[in-house]
Biotite code that builds the C-alpha atoms (Angstrom):
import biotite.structure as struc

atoms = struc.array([
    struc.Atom([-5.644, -45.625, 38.847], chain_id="A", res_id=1, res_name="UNK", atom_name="CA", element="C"),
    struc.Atom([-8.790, -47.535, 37.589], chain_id="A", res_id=2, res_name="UNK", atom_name="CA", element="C"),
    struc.Atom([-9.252, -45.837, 34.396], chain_id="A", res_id=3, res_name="UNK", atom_name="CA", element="C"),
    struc.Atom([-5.685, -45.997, 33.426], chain_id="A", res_id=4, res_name="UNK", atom_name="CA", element="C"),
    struc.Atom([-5.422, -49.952, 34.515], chain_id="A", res_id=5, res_name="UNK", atom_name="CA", element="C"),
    struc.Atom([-8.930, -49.648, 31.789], chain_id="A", res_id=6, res_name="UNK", atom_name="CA", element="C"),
    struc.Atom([-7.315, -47.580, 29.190], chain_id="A", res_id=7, res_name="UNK", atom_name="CA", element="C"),
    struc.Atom([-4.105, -50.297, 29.474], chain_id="A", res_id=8, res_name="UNK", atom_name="CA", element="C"),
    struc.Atom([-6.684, -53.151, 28.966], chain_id="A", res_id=9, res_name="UNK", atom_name="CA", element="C"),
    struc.Atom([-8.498, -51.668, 25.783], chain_id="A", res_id=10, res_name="UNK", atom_name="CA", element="C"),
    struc.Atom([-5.174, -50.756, 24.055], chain_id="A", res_id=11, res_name="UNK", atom_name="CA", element="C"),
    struc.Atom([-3.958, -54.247, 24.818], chain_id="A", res_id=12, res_name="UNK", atom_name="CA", element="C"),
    struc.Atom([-7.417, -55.817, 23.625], chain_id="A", res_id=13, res_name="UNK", atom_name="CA", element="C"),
    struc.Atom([-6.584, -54.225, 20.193], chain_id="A", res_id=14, res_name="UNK", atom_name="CA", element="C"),
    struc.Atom([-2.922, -55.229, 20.121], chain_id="A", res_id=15, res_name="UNK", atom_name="CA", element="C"),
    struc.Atom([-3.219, -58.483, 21.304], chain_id="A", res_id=16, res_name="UNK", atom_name="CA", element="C"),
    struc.Atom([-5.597, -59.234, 18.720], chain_id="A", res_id=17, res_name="UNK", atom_name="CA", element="C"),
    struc.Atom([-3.263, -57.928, 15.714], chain_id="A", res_id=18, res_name="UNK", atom_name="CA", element="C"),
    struc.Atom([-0.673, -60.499, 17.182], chain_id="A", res_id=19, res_name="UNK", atom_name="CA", element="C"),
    struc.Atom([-3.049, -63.342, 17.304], chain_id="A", res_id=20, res_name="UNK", atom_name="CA", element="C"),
    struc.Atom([-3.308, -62.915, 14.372], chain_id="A", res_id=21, res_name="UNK", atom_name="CA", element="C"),
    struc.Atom([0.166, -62.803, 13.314], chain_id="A", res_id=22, res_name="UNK", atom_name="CA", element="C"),
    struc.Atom([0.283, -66.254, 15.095], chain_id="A", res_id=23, res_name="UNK", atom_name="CA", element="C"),
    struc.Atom([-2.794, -67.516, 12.475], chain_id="A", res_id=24, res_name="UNK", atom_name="CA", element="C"),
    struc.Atom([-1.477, -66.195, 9.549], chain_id="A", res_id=25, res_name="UNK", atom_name="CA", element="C"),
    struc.Atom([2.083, -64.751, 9.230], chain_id="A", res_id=26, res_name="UNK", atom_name="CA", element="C"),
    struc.Atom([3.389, -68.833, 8.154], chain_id="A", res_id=27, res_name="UNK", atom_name="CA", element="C"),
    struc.Atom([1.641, -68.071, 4.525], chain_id="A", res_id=28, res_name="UNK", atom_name="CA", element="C"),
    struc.Atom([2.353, -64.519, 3.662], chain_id="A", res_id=29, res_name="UNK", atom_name="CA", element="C"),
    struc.Atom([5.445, -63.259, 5.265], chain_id="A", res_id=30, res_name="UNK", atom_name="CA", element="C"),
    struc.Atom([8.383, -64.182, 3.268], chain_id="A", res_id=31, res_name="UNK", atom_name="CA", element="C"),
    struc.Atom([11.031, -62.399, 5.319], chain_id="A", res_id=32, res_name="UNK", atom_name="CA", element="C"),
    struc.Atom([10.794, -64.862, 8.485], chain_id="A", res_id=33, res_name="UNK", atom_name="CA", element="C"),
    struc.Atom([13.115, -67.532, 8.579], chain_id="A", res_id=34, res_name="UNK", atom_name="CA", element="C"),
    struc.Atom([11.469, -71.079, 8.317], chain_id="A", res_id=35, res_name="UNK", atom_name="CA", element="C"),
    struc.Atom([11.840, -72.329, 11.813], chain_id="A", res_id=36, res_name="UNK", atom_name="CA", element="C"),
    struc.Atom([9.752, -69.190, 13.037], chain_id="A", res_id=37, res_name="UNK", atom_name="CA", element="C"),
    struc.Atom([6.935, -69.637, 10.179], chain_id="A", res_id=38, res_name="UNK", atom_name="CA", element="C"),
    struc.Atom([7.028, -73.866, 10.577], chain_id="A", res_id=39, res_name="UNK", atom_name="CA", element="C"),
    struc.Atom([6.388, -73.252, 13.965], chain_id="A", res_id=40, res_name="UNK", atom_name="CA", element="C"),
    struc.Atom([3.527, -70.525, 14.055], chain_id="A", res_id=41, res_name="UNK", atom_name="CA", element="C"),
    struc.Atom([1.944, -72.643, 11.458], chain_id="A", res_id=42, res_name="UNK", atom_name="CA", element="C"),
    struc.Atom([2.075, -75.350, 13.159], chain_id="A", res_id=43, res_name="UNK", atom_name="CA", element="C"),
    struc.Atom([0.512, -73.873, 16.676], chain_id="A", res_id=44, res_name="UNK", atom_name="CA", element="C"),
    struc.Atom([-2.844, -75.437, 17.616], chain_id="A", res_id=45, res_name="UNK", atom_name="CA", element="C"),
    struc.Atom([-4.353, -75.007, 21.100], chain_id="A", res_id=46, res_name="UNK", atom_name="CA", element="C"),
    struc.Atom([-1.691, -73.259, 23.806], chain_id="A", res_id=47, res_name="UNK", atom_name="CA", element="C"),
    struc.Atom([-1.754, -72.380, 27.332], chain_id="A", res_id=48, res_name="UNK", atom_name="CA", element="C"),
    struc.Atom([1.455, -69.910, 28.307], chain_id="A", res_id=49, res_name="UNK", atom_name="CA", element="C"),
    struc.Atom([1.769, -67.581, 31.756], chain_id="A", res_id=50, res_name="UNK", atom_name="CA", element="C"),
    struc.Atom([2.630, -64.589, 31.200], chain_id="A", res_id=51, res_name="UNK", atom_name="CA", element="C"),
    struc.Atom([3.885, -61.241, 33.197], chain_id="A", res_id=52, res_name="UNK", atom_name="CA", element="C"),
    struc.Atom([2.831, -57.532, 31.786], chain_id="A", res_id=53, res_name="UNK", atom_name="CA", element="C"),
    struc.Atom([4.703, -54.479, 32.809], chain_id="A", res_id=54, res_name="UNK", atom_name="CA", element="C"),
    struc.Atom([4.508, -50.911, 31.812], chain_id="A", res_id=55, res_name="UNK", atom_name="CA", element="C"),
    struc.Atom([6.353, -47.282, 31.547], chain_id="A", res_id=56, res_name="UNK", atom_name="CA", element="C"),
    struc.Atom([4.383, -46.517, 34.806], chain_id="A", res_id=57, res_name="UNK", atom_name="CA", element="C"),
    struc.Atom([6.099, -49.878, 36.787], chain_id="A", res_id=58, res_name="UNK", atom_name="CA", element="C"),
    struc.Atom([2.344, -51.739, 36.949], chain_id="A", res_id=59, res_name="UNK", atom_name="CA", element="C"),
    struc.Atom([3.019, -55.085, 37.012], chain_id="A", res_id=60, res_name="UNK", atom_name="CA", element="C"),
    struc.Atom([0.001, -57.571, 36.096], chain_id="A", res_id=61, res_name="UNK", atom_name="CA", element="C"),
    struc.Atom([0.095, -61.400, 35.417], chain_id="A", res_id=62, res_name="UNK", atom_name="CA", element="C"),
    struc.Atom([-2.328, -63.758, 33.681], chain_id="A", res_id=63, res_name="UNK", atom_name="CA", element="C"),
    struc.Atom([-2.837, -66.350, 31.000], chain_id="A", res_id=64, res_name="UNK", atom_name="CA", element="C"),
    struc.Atom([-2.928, -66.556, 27.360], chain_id="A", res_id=65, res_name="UNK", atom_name="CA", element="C"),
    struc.Atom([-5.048, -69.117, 25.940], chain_id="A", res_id=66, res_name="UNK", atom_name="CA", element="C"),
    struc.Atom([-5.104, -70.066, 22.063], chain_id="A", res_id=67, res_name="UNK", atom_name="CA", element="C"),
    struc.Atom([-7.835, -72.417, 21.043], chain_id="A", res_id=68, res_name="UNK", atom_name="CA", element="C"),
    struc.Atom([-6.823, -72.442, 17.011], chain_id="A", res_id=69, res_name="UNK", atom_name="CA", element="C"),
    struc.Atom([-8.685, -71.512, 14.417], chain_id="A", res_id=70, res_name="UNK", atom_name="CA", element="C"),
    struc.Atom([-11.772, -69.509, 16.398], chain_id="A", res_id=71, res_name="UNK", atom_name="CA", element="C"),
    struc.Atom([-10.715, -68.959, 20.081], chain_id="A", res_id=72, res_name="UNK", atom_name="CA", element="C"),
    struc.Atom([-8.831, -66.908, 22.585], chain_id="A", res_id=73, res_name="UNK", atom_name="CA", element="C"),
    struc.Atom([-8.842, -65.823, 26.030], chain_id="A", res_id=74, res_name="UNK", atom_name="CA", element="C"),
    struc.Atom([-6.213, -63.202, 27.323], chain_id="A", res_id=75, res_name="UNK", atom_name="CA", element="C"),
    struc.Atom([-6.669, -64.309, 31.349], chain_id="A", res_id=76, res_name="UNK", atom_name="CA", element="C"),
    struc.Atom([-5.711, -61.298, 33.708], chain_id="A", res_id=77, res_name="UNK", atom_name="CA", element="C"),
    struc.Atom([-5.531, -62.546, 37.611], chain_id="A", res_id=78, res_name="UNK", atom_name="CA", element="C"),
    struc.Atom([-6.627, -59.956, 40.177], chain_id="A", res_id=79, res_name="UNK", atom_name="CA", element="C"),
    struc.Atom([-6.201, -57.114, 40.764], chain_id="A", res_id=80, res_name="UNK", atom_name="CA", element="C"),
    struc.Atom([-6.219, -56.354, 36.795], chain_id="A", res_id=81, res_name="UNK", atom_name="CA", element="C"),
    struc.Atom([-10.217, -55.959, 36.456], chain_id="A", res_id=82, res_name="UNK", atom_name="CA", element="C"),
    struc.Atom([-10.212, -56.838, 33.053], chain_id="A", res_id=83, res_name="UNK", atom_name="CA", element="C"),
    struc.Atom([-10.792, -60.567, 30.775], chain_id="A", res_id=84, res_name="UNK", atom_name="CA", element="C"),
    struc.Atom([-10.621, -60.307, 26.886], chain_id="A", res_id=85, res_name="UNK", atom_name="CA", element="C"),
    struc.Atom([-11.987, -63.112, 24.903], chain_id="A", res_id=86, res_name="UNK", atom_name="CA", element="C"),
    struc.Atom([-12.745, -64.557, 21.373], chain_id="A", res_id=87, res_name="UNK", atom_name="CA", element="C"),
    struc.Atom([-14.747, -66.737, 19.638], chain_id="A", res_id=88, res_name="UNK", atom_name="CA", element="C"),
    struc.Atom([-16.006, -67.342, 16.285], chain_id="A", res_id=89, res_name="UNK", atom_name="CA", element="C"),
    struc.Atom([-18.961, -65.016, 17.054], chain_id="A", res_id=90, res_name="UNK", atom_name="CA", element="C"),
    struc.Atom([-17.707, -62.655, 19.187], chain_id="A", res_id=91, res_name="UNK", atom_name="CA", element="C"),
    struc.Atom([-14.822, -60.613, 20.624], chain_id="A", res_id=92, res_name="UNK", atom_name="CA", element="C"),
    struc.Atom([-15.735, -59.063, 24.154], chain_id="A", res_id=93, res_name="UNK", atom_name="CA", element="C"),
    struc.Atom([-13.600, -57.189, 26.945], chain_id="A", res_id=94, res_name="UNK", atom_name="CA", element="C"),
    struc.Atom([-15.271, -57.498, 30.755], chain_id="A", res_id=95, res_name="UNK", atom_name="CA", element="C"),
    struc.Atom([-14.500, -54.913, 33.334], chain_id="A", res_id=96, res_name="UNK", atom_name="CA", element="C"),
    struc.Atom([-15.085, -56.567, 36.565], chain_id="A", res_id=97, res_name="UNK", atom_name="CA", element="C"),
    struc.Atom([-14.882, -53.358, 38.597], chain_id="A", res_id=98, res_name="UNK", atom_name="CA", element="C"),
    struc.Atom([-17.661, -51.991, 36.817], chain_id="A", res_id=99, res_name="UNK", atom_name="CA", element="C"),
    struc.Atom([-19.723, -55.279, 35.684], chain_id="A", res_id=100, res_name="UNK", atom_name="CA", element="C"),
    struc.Atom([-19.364, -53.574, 32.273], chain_id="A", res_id=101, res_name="UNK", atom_name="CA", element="C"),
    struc.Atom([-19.046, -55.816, 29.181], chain_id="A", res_id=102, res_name="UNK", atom_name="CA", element="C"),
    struc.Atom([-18.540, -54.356, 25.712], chain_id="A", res_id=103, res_name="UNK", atom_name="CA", element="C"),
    struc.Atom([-18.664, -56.784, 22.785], chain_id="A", res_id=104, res_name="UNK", atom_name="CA", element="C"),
    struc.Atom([-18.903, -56.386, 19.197], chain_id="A", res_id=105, res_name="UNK", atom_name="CA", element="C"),
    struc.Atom([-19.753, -59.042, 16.047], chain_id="A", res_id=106, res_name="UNK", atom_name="CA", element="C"),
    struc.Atom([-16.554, -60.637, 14.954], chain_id="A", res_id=107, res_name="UNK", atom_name="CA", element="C"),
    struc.Atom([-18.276, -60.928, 11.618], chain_id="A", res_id=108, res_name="UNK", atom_name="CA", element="C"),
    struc.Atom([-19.591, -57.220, 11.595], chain_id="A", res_id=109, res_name="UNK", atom_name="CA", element="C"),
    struc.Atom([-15.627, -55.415, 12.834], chain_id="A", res_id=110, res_name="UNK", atom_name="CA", element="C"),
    struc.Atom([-12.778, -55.076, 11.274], chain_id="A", res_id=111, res_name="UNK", atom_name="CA", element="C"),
    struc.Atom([-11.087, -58.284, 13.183], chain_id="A", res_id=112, res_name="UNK", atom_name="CA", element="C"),
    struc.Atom([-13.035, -60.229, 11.215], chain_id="A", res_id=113, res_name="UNK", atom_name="CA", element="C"),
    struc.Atom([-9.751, -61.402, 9.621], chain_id="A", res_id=114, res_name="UNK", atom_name="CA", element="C"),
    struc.Atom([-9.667, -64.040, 12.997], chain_id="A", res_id=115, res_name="UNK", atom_name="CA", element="C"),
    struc.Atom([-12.409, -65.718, 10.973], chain_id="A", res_id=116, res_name="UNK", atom_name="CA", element="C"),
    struc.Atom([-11.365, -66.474, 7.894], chain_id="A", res_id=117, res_name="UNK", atom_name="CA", element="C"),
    struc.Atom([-8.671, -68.332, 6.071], chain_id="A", res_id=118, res_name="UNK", atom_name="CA", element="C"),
    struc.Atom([-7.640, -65.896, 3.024], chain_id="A", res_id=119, res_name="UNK", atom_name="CA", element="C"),
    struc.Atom([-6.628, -62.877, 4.674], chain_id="A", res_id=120, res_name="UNK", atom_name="CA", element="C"),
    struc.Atom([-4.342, -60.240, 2.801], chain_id="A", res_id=121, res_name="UNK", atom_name="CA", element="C"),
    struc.Atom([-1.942, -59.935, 5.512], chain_id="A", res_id=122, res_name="UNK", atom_name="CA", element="C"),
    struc.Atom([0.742, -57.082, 3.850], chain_id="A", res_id=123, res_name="UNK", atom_name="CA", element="C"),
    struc.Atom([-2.721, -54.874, 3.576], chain_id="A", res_id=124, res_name="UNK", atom_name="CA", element="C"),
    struc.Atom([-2.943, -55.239, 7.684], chain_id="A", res_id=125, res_name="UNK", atom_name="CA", element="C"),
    struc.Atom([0.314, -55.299, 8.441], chain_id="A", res_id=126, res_name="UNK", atom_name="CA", element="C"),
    struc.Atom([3.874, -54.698, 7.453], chain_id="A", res_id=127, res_name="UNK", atom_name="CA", element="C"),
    struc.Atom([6.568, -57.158, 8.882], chain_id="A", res_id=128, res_name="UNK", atom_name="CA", element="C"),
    struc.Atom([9.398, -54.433, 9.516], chain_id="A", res_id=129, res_name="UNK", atom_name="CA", element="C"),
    struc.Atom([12.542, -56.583, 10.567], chain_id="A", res_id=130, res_name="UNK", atom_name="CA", element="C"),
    struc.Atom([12.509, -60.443, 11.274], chain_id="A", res_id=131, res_name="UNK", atom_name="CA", element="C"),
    struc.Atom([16.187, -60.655, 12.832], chain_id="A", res_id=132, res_name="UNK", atom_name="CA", element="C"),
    struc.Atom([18.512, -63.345, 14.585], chain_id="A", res_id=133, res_name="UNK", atom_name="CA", element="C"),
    struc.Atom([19.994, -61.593, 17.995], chain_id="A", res_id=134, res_name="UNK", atom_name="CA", element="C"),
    struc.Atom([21.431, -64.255, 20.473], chain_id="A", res_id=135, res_name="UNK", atom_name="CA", element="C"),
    struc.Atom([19.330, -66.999, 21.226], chain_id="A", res_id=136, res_name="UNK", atom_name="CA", element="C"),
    struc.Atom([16.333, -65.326, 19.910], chain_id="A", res_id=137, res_name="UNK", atom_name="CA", element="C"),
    struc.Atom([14.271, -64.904, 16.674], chain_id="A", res_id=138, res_name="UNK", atom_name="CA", element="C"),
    struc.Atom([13.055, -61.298, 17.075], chain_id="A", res_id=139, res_name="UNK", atom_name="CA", element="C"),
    struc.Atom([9.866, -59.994, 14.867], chain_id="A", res_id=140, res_name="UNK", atom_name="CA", element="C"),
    struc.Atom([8.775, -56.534, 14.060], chain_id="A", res_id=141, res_name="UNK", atom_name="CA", element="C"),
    struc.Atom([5.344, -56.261, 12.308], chain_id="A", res_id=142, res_name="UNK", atom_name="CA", element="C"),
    struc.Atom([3.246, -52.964, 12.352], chain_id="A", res_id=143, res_name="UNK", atom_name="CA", element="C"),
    struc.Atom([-0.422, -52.664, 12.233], chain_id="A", res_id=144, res_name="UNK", atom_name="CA", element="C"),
    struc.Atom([-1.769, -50.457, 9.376], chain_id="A", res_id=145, res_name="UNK", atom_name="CA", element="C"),
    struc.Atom([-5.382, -50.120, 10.517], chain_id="A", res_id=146, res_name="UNK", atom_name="CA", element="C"),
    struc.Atom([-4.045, -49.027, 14.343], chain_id="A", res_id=147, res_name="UNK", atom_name="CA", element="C"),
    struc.Atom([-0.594, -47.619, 13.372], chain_id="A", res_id=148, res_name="UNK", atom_name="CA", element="C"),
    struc.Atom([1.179, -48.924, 16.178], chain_id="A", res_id=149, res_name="UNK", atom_name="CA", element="C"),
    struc.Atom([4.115, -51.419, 16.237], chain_id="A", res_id=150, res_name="UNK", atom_name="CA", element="C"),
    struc.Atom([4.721, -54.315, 18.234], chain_id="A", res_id=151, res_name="UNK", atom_name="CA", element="C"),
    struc.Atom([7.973, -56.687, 18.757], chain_id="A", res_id=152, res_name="UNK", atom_name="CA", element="C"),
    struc.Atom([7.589, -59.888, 19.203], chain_id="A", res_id=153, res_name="UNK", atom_name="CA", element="C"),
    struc.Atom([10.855, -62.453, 20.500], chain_id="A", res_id=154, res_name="UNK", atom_name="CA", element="C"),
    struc.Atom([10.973, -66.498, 20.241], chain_id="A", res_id=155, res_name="UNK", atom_name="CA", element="C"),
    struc.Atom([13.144, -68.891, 21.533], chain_id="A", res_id=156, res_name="UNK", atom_name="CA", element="C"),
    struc.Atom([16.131, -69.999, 18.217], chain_id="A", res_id=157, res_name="UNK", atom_name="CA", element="C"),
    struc.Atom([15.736, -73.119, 20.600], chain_id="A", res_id=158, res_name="UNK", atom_name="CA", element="C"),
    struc.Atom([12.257, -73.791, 21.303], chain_id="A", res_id=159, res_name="UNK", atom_name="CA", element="C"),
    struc.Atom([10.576, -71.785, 18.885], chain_id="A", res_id=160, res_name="UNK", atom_name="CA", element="C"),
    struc.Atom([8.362, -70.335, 22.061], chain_id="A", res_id=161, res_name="UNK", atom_name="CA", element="C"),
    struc.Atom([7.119, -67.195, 21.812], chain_id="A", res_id=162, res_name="UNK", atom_name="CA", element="C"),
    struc.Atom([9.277, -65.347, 25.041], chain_id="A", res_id=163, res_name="UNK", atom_name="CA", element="C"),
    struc.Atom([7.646, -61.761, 24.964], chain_id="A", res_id=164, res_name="UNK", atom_name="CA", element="C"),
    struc.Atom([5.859, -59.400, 23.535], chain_id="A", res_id=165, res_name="UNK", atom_name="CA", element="C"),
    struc.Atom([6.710, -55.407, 23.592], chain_id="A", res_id=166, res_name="UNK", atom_name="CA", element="C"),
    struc.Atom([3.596, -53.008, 22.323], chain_id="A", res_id=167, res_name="UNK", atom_name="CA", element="C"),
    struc.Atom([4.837, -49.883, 21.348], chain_id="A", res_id=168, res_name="UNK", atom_name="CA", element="C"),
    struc.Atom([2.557, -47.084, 22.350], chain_id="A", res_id=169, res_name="UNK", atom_name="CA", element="C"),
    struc.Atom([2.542, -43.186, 22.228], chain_id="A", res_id=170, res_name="UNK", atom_name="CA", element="C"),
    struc.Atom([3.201, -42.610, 26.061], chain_id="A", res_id=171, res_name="UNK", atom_name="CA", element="C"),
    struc.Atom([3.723, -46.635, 26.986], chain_id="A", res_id=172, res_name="UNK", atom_name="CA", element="C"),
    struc.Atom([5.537, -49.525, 26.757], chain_id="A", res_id=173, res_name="UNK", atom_name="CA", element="C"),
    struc.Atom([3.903, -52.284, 27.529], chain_id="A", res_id=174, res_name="UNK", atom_name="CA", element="C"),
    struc.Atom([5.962, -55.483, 28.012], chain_id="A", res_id=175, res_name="UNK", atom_name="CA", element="C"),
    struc.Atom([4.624, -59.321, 28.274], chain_id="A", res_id=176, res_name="UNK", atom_name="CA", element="C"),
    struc.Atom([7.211, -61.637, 29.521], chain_id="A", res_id=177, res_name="UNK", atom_name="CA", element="C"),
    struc.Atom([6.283, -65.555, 28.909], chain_id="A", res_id=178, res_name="UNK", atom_name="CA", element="C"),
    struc.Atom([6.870, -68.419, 30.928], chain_id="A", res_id=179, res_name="UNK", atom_name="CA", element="C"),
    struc.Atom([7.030, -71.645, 29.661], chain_id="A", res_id=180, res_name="UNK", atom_name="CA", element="C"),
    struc.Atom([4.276, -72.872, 27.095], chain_id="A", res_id=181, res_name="UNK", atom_name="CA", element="C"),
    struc.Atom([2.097, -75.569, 26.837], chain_id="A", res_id=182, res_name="UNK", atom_name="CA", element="C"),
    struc.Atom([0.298, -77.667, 23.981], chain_id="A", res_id=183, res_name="UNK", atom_name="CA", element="C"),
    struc.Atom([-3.075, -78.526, 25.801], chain_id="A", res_id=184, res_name="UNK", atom_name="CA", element="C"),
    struc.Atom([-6.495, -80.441, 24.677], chain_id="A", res_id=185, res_name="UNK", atom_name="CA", element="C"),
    struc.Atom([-9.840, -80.524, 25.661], chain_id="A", res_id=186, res_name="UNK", atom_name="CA", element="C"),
    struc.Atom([-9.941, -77.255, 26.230], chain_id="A", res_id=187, res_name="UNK", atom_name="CA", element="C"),
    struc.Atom([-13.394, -76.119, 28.314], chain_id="A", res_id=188, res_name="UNK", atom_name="CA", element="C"),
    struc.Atom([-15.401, -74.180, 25.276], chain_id="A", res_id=189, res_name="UNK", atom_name="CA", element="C"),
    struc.Atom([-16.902, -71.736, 28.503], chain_id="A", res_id=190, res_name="UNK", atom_name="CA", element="C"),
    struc.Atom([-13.963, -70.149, 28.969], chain_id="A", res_id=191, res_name="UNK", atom_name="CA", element="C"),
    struc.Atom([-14.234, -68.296, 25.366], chain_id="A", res_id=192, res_name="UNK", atom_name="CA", element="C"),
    struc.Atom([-17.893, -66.830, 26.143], chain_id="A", res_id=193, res_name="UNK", atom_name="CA", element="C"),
    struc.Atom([-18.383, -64.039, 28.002], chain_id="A", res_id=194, res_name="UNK", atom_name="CA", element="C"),
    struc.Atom([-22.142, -63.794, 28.826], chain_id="A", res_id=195, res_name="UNK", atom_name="CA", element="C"),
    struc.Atom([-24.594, -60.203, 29.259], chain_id="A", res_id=196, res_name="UNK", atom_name="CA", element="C"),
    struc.Atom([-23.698, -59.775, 33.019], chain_id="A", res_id=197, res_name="UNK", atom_name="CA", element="C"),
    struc.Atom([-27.219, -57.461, 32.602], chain_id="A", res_id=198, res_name="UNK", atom_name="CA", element="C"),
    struc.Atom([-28.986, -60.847, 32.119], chain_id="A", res_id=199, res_name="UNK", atom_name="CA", element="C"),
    struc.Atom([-26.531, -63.165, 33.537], chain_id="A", res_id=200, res_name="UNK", atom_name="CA", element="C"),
    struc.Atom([-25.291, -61.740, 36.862], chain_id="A", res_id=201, res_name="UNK", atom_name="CA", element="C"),
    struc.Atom([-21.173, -61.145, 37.169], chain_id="A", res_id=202, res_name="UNK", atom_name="CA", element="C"),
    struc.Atom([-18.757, -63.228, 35.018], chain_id="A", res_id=203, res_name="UNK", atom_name="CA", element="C"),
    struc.Atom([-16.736, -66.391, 36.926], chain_id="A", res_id=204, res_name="UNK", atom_name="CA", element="C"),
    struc.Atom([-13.126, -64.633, 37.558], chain_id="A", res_id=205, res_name="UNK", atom_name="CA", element="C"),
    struc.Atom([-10.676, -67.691, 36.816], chain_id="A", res_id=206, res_name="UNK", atom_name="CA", element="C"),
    struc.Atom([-7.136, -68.111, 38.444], chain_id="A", res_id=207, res_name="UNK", atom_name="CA", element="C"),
    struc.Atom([-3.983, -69.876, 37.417], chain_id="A", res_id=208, res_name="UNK", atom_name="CA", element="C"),
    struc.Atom([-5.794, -73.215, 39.534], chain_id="A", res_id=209, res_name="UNK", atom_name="CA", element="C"),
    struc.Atom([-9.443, -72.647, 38.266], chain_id="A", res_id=210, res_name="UNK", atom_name="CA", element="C"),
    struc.Atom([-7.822, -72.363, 34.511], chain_id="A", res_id=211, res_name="UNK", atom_name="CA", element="C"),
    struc.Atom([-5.972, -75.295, 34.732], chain_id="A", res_id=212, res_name="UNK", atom_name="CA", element="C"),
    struc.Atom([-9.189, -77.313, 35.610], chain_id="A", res_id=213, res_name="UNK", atom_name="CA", element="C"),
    struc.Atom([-10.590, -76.499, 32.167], chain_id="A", res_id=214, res_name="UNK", atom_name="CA", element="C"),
    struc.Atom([-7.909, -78.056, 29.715], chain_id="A", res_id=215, res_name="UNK", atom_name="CA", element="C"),
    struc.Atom([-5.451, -80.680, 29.872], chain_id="A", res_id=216, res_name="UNK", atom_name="CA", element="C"),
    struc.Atom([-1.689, -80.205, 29.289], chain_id="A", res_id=217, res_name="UNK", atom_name="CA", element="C"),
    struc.Atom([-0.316, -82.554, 26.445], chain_id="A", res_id=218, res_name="UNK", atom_name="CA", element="C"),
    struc.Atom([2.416, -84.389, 28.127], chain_id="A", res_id=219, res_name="UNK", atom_name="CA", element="C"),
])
């Protein structure tokens, strides 16, 4: 059970990056999205947003997404999911918790390096496959090149809030349903670095309460 709740958390660590960075970039290069959907990704700056993460094999998992525009990012599982991903303009690292086990690579030196800079060629890592009106949604299929894997991604025609995420794997479905999300400030720079647990003991585990402590909501 462990090393499949691990395997989960590594695929999503790569997926949830590609859709980051649909959220940092898709506004200049995509010309098949309607312009409510790119005004609004374009215009994202920090956001805080529950969210709940099913799968094929009925795990259930909640946490929080954090988006600290241009640099930062901290994908926030609450227990029992053992792992925390995070981002910075240094560094992208995934902590198991279980197993005090951090592995972390040089954003600068990896090929998401594209979360650093401003003139990515976004067609060469992706290819938007169908950007679609169904119901009250705005509904977004984009495919990663490097990984090969597709994801969907649905927003509010309303609210232009991003309502889930499916992540289309071999054997898995994984599914991220969003609650409501907010526009927040002053956001705590700790929670986007994730130190050597070797040198610094066992990384702080934050909850929905603890979170909320380190930014506030824009009102």
């Amino acid at each position: 059970m462990v090393m499949q709740i691990v395997k989960l958390g590594s695929a999503f660590f790569k997926h949830i990056l590609m859709i980051i960075l649909v959220f940092m970039t898709l506004n200049a290069n995509a010309r098949d999205i309607s312009t409510e959907i790119k005004s609004y990704i374009s215009n994202i700056k920090s956001i805080a947003v529950e969210f709940t993460q099913t799968d094929s094999m009925n795990q259930e998992f909640k946490g929080m997404l954090i988006i600290d525009k241009p640099y930062k990012f901290r994908c926030n599982y609450y227990e029992p999911f053992p792992i925390v991903i995070v981002g910075n303009k240094n560094y992208i690292s995934l902590y198991d918790y279980e197993m005090n086990n951090l592995s972390r690579v040089k954003a600068a030196e990896n090929i998401f390096n594209f979360l650093l800079v401003d003139n990515i060629d976004f067609e060469k890592q992706f290819q938007v496959i169908s950007a679609i009106e169904q119901g009250e949604n705005y509904v977004i299929s984009v495919k990663s090149n490097d990984l090969n894997k597709t994801s969907k991604i649905t927003f509010g025609k309303k609210t232009k809030h991003i309502k889930q995420i499916q992540i289309f794997e071999e054997d898995n479905i994984i599914t991220l349903e969003f609650d409501k999300t907010h526009e927040i400030n002053n956001v705590a720079n700790e929670l986007f670095i994730m130190k050597d647990p070797d040198l610094f003991g066992r990384a702080a585990r934050f909850n929905k309460a603890d979170l909320e402590k380190k930014f506030n909501i824009v009102r």
